[in-house]
PDB file of N, CA, C, O and CB in Angstrom:
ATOM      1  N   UNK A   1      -5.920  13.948  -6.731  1.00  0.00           N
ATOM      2  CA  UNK A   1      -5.409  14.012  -5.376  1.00  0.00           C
ATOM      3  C   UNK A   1      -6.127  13.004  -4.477  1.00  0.00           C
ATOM      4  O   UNK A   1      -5.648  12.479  -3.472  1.00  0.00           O
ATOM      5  CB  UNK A   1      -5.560  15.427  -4.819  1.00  0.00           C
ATOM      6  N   UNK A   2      -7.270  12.826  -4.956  1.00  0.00           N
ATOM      7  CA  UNK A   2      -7.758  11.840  -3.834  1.00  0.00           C
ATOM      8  C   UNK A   2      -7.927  10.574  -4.166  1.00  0.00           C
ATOM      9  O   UNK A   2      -8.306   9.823  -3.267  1.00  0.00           O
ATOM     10  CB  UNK A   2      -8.962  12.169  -3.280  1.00  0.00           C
ATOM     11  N   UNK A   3      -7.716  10.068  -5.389  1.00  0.00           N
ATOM     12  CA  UNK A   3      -6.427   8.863  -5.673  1.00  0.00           C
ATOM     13  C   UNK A   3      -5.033   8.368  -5.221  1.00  0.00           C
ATOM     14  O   UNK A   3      -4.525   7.287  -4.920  1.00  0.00           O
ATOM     15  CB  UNK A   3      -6.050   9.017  -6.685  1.00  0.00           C
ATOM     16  N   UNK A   4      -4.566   9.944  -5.332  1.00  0.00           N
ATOM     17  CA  UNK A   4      -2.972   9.942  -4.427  1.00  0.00           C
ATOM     18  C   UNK A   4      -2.868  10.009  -3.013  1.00  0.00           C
ATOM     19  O   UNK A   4      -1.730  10.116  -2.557  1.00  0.00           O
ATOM     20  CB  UNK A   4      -2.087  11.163  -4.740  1.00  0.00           C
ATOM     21  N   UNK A   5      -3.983   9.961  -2.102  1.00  0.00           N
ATOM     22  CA  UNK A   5      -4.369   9.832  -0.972  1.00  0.00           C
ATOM     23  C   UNK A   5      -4.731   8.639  -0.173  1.00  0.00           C
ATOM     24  O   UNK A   5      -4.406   8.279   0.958  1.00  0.00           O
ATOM     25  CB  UNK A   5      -5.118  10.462  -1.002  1.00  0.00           C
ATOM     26  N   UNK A   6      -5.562   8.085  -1.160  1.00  0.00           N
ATOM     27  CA  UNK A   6      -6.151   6.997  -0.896  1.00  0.00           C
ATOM     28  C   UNK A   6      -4.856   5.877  -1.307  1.00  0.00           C
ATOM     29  O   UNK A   6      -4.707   5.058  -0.400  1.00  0.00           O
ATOM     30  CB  UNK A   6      -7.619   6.927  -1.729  1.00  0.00           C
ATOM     31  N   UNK A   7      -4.077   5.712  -2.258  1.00  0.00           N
ATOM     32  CA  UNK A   7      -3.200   5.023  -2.448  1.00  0.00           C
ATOM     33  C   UNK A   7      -1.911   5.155  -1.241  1.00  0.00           C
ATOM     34  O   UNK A   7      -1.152   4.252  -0.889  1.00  0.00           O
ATOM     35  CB  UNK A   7      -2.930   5.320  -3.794  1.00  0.00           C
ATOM     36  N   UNK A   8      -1.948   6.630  -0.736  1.00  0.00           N
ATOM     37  CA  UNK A   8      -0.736   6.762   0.579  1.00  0.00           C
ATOM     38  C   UNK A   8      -1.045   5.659   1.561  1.00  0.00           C
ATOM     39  O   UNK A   8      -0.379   4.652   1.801  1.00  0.00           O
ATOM     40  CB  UNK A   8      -0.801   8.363   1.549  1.00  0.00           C
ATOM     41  N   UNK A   9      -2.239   6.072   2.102  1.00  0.00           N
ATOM     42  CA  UNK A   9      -2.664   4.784   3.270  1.00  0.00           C
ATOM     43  C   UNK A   9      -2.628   3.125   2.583  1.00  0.00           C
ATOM     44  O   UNK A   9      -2.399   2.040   3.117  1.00  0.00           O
ATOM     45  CB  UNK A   9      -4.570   5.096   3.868  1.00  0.00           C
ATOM     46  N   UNK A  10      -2.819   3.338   1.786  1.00  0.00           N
ATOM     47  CA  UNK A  10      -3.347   1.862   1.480  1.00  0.00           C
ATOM     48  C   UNK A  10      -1.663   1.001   1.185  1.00  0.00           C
ATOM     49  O   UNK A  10      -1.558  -0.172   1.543  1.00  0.00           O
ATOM     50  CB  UNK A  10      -4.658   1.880  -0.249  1.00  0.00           C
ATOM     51  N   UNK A  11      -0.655   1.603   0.632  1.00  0.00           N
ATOM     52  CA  UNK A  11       0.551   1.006   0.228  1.00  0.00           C
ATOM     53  C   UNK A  11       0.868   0.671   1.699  1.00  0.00           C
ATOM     54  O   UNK A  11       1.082  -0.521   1.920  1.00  0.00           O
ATOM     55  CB  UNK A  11       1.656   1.957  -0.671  1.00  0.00           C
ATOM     56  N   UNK A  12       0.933   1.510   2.726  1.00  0.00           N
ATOM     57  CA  UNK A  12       1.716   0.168   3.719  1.00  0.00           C
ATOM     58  C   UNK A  12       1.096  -1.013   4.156  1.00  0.00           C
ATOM     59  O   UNK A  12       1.730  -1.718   4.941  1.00  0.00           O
ATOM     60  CB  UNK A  12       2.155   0.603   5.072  1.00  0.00           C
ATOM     61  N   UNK A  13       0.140  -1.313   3.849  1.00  0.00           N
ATOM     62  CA  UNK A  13      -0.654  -2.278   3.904  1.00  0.00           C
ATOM     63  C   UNK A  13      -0.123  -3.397   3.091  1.00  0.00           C
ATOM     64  O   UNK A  13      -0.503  -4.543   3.333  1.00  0.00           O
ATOM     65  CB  UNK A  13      -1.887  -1.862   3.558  1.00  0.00           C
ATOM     66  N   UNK A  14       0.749  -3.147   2.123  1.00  0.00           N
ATOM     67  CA  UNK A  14       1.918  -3.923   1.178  1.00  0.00           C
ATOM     68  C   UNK A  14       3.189  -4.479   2.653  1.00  0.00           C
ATOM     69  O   UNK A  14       3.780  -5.556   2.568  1.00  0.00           O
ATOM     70  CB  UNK A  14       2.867  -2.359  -0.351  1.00  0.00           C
ATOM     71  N   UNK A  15       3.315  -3.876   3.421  1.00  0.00           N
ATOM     72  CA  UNK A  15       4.395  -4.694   4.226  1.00  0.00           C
ATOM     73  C   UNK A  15       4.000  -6.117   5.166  1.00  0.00           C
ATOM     74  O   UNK A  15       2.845  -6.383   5.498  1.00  0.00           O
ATOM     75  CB  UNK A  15       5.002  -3.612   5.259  1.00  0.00           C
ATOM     76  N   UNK A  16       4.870  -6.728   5.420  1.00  0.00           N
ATOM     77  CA  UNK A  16       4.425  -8.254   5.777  1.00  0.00           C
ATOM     78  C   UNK A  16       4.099  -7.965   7.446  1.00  0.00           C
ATOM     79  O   UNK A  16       3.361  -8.822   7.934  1.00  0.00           O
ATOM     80  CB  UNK A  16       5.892  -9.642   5.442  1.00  0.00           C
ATOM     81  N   UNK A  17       4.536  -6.901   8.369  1.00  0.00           N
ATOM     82  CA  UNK A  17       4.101  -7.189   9.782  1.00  0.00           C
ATOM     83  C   UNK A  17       3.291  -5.638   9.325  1.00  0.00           C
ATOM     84  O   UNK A  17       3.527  -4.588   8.727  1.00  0.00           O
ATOM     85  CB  UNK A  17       5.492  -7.409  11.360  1.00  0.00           C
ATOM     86  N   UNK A  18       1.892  -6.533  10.276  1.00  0.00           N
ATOM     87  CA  UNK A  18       0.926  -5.763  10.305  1.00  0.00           C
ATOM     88  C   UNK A  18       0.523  -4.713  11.064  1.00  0.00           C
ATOM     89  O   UNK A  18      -0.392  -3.985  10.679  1.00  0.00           O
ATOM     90  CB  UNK A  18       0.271  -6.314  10.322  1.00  0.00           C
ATOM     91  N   UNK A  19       1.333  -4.464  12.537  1.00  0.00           N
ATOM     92  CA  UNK A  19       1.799  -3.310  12.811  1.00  0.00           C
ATOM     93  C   UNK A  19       2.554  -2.504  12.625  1.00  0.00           C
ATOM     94  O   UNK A  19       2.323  -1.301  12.742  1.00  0.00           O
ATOM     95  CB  UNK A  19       1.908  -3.262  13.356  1.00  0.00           C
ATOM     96  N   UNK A  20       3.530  -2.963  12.322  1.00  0.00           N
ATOM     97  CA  UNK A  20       4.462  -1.512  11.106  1.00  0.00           C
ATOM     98  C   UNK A  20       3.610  -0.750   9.612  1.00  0.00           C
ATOM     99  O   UNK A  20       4.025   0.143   8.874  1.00  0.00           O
ATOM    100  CB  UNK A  20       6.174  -2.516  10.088  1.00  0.00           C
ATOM    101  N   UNK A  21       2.336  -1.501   9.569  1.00  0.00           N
ATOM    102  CA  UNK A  21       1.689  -1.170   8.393  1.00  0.00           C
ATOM    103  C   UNK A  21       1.030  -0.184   8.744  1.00  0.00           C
ATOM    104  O   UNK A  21       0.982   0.899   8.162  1.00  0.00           O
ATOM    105  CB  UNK A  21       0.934  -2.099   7.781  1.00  0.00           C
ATOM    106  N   UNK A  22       0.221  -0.645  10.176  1.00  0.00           N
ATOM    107  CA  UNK A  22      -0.538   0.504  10.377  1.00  0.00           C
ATOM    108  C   UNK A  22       0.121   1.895  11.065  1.00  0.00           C
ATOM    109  O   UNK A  22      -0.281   3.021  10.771  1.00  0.00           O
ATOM    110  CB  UNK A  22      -1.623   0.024  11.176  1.00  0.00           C
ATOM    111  N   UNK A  23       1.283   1.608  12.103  1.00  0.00           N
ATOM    112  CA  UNK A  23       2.323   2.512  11.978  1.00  0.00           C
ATOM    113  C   UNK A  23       2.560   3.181  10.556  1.00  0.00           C
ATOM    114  O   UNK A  23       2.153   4.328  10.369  1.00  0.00           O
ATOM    115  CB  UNK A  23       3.485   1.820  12.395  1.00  0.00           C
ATOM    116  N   UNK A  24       2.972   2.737   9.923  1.00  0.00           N
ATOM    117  CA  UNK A  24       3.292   3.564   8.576  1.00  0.00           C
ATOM    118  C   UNK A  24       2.141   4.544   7.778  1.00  0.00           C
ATOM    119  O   UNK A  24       2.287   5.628   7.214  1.00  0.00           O
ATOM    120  CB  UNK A  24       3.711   2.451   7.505  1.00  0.00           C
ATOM    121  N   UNK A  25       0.970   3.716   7.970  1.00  0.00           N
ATOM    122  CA  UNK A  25      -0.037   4.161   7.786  1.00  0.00           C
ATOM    123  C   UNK A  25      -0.509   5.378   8.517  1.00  0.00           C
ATOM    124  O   UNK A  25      -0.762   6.406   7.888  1.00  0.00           O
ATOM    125  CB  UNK A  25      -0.673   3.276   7.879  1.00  0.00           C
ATOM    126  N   UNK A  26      -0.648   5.304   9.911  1.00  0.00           N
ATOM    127  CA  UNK A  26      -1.018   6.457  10.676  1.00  0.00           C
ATOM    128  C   UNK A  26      -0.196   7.484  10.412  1.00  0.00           C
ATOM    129  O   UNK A  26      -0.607   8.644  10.426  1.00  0.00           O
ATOM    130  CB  UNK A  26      -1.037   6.248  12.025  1.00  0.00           C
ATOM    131  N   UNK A  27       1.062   7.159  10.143  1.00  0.00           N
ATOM    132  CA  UNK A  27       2.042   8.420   9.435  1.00  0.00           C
ATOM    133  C   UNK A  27       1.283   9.515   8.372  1.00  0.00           C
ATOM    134  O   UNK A  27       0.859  10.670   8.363  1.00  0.00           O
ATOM    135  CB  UNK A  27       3.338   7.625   8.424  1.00  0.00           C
ATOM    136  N   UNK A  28       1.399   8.463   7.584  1.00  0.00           N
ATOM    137  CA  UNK A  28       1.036   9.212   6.188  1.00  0.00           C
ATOM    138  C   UNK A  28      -0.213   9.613   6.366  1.00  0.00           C
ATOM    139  O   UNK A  28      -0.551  10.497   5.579  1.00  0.00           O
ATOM    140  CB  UNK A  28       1.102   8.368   4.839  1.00  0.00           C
ATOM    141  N   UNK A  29      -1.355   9.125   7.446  1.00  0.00           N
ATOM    142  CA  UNK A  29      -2.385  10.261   7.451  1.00  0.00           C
ATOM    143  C   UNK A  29      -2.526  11.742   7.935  1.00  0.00           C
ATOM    144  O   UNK A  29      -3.075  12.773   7.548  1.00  0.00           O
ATOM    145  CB  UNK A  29      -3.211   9.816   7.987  1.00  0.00           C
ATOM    146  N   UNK A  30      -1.345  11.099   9.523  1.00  0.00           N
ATOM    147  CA  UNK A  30      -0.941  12.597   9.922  1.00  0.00           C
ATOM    148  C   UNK A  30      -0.147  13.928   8.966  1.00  0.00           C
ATOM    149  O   UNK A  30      -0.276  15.144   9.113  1.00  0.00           O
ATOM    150  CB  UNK A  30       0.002  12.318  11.044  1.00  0.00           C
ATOM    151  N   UNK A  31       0.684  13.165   7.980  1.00  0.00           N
ATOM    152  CA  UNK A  31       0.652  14.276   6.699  1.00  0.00           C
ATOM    153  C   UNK A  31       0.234  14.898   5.784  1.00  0.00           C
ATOM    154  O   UNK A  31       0.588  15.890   5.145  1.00  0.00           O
ATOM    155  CB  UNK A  31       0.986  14.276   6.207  1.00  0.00           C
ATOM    156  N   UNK A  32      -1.020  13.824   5.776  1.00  0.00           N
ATOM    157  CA  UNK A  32      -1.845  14.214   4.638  1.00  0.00           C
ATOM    158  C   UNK A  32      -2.526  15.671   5.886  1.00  0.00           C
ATOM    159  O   UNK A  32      -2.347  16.817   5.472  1.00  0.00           O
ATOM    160  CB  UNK A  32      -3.195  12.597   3.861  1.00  0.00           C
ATOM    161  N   UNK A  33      -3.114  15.539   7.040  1.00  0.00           N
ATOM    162  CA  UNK A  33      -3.995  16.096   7.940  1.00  0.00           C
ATOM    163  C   UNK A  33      -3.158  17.842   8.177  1.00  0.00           C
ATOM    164  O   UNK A  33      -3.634  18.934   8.488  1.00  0.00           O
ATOM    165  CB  UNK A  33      -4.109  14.907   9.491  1.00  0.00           C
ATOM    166  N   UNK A  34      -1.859  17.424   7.875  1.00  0.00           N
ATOM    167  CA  UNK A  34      -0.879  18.463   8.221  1.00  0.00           C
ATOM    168  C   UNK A  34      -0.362  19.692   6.997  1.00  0.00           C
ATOM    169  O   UNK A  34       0.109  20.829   7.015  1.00  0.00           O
ATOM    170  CB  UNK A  34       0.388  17.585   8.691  1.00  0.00           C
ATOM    171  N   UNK A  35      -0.872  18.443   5.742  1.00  0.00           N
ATOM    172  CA  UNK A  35      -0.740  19.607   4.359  1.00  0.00           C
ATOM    173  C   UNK A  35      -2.405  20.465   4.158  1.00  0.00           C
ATOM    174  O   UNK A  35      -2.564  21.594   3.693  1.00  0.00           O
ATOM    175  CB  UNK A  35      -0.321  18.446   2.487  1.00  0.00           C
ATOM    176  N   UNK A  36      -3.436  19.571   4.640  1.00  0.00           N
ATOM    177  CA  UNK A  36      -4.641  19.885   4.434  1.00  0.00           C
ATOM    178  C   UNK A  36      -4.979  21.348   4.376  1.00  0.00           C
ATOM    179  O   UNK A  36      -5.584  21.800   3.404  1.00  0.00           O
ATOM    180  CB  UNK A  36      -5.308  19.273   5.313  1.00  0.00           C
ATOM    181  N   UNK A  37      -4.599  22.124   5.414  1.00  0.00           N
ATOM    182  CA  UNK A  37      -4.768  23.585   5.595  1.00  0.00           C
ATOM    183  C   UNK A  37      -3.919  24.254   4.990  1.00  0.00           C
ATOM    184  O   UNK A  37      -4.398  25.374   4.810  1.00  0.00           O
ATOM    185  CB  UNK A  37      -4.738  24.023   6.814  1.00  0.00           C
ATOM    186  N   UNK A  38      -2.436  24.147   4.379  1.00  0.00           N
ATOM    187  CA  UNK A  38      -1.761  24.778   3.272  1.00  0.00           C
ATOM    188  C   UNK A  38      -2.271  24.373   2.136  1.00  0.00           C
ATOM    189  O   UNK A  38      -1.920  25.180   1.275  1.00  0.00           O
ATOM    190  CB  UNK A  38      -0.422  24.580   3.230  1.00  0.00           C
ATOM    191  N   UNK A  39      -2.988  23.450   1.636  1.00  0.00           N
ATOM    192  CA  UNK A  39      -2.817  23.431   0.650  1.00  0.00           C
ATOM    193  C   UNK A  39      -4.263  24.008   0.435  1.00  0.00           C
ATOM    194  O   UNK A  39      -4.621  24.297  -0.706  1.00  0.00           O
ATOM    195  CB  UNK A  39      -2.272  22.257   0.164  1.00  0.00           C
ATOM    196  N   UNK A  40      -4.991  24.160   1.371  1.00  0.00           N
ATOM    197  CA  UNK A  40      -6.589  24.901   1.113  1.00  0.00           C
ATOM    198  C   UNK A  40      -6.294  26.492   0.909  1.00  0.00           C
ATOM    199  O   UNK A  40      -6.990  27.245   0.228  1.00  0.00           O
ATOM    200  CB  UNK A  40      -7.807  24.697   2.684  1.00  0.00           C
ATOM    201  N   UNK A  41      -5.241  26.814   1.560  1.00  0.00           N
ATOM    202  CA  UNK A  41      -4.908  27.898   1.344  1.00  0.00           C
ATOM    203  C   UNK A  41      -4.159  28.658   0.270  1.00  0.00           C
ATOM    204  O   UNK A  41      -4.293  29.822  -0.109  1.00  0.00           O
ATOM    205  CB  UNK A  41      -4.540  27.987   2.127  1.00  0.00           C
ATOM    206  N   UNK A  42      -3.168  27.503  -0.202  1.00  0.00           N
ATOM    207  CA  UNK A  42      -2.287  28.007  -1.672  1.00  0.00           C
ATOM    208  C   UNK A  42      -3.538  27.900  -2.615  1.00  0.00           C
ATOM    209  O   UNK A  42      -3.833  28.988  -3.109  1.00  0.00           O
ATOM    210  CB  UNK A  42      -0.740  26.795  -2.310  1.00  0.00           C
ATOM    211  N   UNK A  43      -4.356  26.839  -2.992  1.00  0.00           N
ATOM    212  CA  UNK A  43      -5.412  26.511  -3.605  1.00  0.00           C
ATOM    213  C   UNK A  43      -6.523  27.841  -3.563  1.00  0.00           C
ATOM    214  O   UNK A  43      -6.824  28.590  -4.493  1.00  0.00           O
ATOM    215  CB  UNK A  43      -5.880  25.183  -2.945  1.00  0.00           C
ATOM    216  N   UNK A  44      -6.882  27.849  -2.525  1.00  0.00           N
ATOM    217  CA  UNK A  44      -8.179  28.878  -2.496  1.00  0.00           C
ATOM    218  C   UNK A  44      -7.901  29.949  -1.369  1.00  0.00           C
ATOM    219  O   UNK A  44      -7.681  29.450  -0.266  1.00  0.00           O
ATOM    220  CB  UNK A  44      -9.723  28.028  -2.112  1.00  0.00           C
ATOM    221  N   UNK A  45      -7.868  31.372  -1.439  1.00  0.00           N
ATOM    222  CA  UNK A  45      -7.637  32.217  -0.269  1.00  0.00           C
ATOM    223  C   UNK A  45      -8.761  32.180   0.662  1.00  0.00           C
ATOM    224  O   UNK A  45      -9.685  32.964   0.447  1.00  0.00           O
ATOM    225  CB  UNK A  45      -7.382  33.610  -0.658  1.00  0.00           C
ATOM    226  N   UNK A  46      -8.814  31.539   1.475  1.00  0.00           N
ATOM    227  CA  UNK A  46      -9.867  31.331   2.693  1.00  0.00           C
ATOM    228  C   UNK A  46      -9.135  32.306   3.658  1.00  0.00           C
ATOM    229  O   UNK A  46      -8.000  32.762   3.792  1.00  0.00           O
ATOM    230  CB  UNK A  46     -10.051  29.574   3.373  1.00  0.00           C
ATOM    231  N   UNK A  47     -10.210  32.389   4.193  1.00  0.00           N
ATOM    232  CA  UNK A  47     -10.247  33.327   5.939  1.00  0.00           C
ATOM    233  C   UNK A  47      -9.402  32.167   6.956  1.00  0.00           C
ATOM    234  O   UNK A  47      -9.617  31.009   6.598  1.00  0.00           O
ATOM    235  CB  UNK A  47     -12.461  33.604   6.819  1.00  0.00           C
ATOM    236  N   UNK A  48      -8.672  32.279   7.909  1.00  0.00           N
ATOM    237  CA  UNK A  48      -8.107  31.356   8.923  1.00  0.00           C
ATOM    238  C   UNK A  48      -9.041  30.695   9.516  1.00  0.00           C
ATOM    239  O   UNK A  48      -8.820  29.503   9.728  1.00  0.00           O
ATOM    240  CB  UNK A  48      -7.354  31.936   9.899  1.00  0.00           C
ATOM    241  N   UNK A  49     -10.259  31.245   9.919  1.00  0.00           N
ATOM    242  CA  UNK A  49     -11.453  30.559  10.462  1.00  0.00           C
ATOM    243  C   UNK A  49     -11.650  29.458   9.240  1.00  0.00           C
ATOM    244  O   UNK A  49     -11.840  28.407   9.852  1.00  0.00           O
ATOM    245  CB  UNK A  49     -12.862  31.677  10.745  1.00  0.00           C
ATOM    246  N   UNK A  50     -11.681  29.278   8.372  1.00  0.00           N
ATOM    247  CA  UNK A  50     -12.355  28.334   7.208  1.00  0.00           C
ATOM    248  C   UNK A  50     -11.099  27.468   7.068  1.00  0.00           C
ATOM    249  O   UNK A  50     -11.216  26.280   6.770  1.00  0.00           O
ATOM    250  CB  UNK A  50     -12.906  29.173   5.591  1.00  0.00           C
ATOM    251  N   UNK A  51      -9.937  28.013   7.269  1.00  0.00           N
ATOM    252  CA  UNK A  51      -8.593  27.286   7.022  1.00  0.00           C
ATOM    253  C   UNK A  51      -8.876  26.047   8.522  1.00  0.00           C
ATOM    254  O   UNK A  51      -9.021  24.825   8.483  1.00  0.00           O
ATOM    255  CB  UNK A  51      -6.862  28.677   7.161  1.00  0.00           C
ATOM    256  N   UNK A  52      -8.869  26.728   9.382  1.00  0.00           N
ATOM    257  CA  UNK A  52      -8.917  25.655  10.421  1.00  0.00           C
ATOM    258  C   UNK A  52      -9.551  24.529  10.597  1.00  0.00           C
ATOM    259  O   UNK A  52      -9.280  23.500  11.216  1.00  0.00           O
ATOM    260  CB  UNK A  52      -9.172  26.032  11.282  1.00  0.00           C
ATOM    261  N   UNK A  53     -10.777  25.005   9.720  1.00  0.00           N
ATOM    262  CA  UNK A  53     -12.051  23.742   9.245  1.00  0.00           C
ATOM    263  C   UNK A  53     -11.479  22.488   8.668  1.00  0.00           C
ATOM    264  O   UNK A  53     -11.986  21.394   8.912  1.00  0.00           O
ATOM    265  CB  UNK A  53     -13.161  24.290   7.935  1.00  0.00           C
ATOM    266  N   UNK A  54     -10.472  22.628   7.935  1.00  0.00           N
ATOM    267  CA  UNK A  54      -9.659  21.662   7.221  1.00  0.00           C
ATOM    268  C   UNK A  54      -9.334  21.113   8.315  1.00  0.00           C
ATOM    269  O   UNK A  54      -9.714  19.948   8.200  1.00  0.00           O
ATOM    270  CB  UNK A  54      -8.530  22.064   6.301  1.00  0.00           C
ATOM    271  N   UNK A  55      -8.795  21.266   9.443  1.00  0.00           N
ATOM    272  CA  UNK A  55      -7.905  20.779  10.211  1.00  0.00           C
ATOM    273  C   UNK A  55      -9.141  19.591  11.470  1.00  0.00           C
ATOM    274  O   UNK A  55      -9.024  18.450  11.918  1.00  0.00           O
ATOM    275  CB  UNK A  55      -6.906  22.352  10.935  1.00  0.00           C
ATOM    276  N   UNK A  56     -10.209  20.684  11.598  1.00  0.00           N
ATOM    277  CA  UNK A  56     -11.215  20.193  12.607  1.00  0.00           C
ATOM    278  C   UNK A  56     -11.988  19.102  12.007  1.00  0.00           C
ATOM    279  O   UNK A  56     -12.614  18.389  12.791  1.00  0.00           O
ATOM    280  CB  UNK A  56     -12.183  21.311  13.085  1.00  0.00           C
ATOM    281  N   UNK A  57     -12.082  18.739  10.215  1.00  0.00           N
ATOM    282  CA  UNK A  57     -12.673  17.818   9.628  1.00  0.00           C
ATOM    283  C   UNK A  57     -12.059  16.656   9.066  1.00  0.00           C
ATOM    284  O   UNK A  57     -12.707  15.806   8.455  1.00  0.00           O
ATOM    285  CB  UNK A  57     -13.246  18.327   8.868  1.00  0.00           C
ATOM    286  N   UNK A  58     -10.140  16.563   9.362  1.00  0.00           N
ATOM    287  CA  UNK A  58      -9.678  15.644   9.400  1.00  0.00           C
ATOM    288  C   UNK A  58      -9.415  14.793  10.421  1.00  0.00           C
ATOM    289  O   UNK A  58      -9.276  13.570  10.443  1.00  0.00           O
ATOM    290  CB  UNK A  58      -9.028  15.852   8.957  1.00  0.00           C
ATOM    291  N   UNK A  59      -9.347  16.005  11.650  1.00  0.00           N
ATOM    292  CA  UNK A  59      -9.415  15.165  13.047  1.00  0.00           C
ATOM    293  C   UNK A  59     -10.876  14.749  13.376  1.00  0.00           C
ATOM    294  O   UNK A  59     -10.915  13.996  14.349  1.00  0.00           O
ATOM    295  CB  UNK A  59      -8.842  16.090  14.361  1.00  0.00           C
ATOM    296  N   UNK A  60     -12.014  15.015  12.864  1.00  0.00           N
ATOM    297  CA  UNK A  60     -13.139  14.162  12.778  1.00  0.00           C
ATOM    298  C   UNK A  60     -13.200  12.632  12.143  1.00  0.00           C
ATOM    299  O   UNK A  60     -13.716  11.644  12.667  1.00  0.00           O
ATOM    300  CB  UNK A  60     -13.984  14.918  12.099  1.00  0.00           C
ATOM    301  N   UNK A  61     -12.448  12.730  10.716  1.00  0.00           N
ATOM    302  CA  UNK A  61     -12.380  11.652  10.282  1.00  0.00           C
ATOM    303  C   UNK A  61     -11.274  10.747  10.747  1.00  0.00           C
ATOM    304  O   UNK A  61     -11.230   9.566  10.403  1.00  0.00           O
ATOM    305  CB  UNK A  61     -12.419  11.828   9.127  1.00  0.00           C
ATOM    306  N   UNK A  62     -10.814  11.036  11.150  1.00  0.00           N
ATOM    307  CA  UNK A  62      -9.554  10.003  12.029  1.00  0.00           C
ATOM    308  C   UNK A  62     -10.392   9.310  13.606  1.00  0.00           C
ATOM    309  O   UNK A  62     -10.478   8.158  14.029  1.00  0.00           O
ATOM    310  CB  UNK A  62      -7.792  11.378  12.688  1.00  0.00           C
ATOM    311  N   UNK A  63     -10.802  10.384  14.038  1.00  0.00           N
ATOM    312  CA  UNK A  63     -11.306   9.635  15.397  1.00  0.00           C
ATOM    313  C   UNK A  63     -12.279   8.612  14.777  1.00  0.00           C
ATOM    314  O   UNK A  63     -11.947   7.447  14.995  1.00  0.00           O
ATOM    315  CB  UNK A  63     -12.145  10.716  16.628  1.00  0.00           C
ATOM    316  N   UNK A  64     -13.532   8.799  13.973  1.00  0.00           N
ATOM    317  CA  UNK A  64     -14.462   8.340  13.136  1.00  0.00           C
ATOM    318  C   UNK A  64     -13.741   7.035  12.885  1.00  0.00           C
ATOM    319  O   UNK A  64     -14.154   6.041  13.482  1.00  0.00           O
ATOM    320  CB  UNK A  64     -14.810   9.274  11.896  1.00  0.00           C
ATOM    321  N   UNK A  65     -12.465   6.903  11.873  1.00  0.00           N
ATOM    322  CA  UNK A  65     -11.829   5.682  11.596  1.00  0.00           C
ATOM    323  C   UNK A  65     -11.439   5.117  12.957  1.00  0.00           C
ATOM    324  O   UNK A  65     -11.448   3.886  12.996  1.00  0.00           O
ATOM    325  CB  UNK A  65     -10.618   5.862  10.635  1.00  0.00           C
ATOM    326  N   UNK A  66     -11.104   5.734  14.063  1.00  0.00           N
ATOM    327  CA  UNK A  66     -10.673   4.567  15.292  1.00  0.00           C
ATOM    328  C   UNK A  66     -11.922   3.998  15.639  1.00  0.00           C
ATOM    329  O   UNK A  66     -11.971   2.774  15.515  1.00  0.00           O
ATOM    330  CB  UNK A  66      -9.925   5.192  16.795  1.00  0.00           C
ATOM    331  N   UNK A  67     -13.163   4.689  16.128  1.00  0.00           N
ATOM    332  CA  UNK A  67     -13.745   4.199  16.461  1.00  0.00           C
ATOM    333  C   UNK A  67     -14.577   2.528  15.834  1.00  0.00           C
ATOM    334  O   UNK A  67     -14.909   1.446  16.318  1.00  0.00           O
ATOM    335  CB  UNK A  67     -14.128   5.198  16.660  1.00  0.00           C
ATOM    336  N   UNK A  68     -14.599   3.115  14.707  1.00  0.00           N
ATOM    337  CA  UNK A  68     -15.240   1.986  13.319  1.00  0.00           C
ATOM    338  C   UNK A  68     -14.080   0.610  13.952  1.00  0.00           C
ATOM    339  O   UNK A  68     -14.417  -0.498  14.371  1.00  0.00           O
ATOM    340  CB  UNK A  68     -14.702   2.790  10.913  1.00  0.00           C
ATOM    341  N   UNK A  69     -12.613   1.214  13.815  1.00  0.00           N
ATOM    342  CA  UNK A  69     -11.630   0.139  13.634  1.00  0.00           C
ATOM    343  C   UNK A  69     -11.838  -0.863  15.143  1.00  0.00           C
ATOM    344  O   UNK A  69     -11.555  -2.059  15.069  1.00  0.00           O
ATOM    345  CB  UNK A  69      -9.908   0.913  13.418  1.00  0.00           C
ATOM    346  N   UNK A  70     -12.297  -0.330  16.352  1.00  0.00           N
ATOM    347  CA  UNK A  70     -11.984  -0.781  17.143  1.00  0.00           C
ATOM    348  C   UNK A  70     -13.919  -1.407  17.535  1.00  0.00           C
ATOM    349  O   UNK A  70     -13.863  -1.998  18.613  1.00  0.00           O
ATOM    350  CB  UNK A  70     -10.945   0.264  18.004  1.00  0.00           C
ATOM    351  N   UNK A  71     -15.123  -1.414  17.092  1.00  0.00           N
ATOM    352  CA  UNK A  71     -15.853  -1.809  16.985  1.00  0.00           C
ATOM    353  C   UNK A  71     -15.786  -2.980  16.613  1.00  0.00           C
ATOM    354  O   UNK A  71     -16.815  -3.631  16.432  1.00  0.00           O
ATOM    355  CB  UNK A  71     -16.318  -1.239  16.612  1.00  0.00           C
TER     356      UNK A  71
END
């Protein structure tokens, strides 16, 4: 899975204008960010408090990537 993750973002990076890439890109992270907590949950029965963690540690790593990107 985190092959098949890492390959989501990285394929629009295959298109020739480089803002539709990262458009496309920011997509597919917001889905990955949006399955994160179902799938912690079909996977492992967590408490909702621990489920949400998924959610609070992808929106960490996203702000984390703007900031880096815009440095």
């Amino acid at each position: 899975m985190t092959a098949l993750g890492g390959i989501g973002h990285t394929l629009p990076f295959l298109l020739k204008d480089f803002r539709e890439a990262l458009w496309a890109a920011g997509a597919v992270v917001l889905v990955e960010l949006g399955s994160l907590p179902g799938s912690v949950t079909v996977i492992w029965i967590v408490p909702g408090s621990r489920r949400a963690s998924g959610w609070v540690g992808g929106v960490l790593v996203f702000i984390t990537g703007v900031l880096i990107g815009n440095s």
